[in-house]
N, C-alpha and C positions, 0 to 999 in steps of 0.2 A: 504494500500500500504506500510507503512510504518514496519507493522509487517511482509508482506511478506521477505520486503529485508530485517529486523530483522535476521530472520529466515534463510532466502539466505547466509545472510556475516555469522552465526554460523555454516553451514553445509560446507560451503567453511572455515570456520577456523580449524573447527576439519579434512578434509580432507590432510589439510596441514601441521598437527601436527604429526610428527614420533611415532610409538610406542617405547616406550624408553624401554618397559619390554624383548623386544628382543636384544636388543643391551646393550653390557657388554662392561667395560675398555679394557679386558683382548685382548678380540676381535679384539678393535681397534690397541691397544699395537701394537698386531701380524700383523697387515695389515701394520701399518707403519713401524718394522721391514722391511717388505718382501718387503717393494717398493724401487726398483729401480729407482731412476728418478733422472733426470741430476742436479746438481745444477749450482746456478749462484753464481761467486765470489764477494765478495767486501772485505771478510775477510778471510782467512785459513780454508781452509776447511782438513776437516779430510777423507782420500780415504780408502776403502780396497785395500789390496794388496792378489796374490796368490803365497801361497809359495810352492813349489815342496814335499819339505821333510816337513815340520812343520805341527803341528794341527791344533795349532791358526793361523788368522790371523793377519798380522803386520799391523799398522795402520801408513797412512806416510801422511804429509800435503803435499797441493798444491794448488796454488795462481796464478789466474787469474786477469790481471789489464789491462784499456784499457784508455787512458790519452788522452789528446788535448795539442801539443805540442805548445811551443811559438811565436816559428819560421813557423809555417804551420804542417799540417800531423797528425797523429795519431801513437804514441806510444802504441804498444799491447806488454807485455811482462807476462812472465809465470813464476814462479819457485814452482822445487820439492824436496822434503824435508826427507830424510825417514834416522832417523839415526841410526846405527846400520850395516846397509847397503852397501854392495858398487857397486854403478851405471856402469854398462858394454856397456849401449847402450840407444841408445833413439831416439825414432820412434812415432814424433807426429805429424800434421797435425793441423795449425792455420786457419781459418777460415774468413777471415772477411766479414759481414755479414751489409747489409744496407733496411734501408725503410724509405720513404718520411715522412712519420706519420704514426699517432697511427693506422691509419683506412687500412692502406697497411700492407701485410704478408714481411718477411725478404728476401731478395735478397744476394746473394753470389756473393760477388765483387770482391775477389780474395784471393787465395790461398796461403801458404808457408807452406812447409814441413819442419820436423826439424831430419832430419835421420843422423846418426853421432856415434861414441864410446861415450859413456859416459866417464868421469874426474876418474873416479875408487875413488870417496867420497861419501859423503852420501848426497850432494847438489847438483841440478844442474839447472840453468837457461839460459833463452834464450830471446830475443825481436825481433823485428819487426815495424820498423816504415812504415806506409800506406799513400800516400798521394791520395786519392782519390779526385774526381772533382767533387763532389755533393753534394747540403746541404742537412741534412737531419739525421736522429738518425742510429748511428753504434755500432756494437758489435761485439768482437770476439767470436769463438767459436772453443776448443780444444780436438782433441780426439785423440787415440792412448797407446802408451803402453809406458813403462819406463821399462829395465830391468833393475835386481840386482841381488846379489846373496841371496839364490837360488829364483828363479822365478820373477814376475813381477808385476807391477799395473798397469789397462787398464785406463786413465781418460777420463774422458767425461764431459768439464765444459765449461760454460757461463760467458762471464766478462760482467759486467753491460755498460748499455748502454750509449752513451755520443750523445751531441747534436753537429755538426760540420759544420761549413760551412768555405770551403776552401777561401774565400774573407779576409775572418776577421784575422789578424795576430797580437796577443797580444805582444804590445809594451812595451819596460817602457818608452820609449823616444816619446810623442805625434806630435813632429813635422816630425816623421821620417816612421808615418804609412804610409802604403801604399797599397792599395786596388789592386788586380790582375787583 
């Protein structure tokens, strides 16, 4: 019995072992190059931009952050960064986004749009405070376009998650808390 399942866990280990002789760096390189996929903020990220007349693309940061205020509510704010640039218009859509825990999918709690001229500089930021009535993990999420001259950067980011529950309101003075 003993050699059978020997024998069982090595056919089940080599099944589960890749052949590494087909699979190159190069390959992989190329795959992660070509994926597009959303990031989530906690630091600067670096975006594509598309530019009309140019070959290359210009690379411009932007920074998603989603805070627990002291007073109650949730601070989501955004900024974008491309210097060289200057900002004509700005057409984003923030997102906030909720679920009870880890075992539930994201819920869309409510919306803000951020359509407006651009500052005509090469920065531009925005925020949004949220006060939402449920404890439970939130996140913002950001998508839309920013133009400049010439042409634009579409983003599509996630600001990390935060734990919130609208009771708790961080005080520095302990005699003065006060539960809702």
């Amino acid at each position: 019995m003993k050699k059978f399942f020997s024998v069982f866990a090595v056919l089940a280990l080599l099944l589960t072992i890749p052949p590494f002789g087909l699979v190159s760096a190069q390959e992989i390189t190329t795959q992660v190059q070509s994926s597009n996929s959303i990031a989530q903020s906690g630091t600067p990220v670096t975006v594509d931009t598309y530019e009309t007349n140019v070959i290359s693309p210009q690379k411009a940061n932007f920074y998603v952050d989603l805070s627990v205020q002291k007073y109650g509510g949730l601070l989501a704010k955004w900024t974008y960064k491309n210097l060289g640039k200057v900002i004509t218009d700005v057409d984003l859509i923030m997102t906030l986004e909720y679920r009870e825990d880890f075992l539930h999918a994201w819920k869309t709690v409510d919306t803000v749009r951020f359509d407006y001229p651009g500052g005509l500089g090469a920065t531009e930021q925005n925020e949004r405070t949220f006060y939402p009535d449920q404890k439970g993990t939130y996140r913002v999420f950001v998508s839309g376009n920013v133009y400049h001259t010439p042409g634009f950067t579409n983003i599509q980011m996630f600001s990390g998650s935060r734990a919130y529950d609208p009771k708790i309101i961080i005080s520095n003075d302990p005699d003065k808390i006060e539960l809702k």
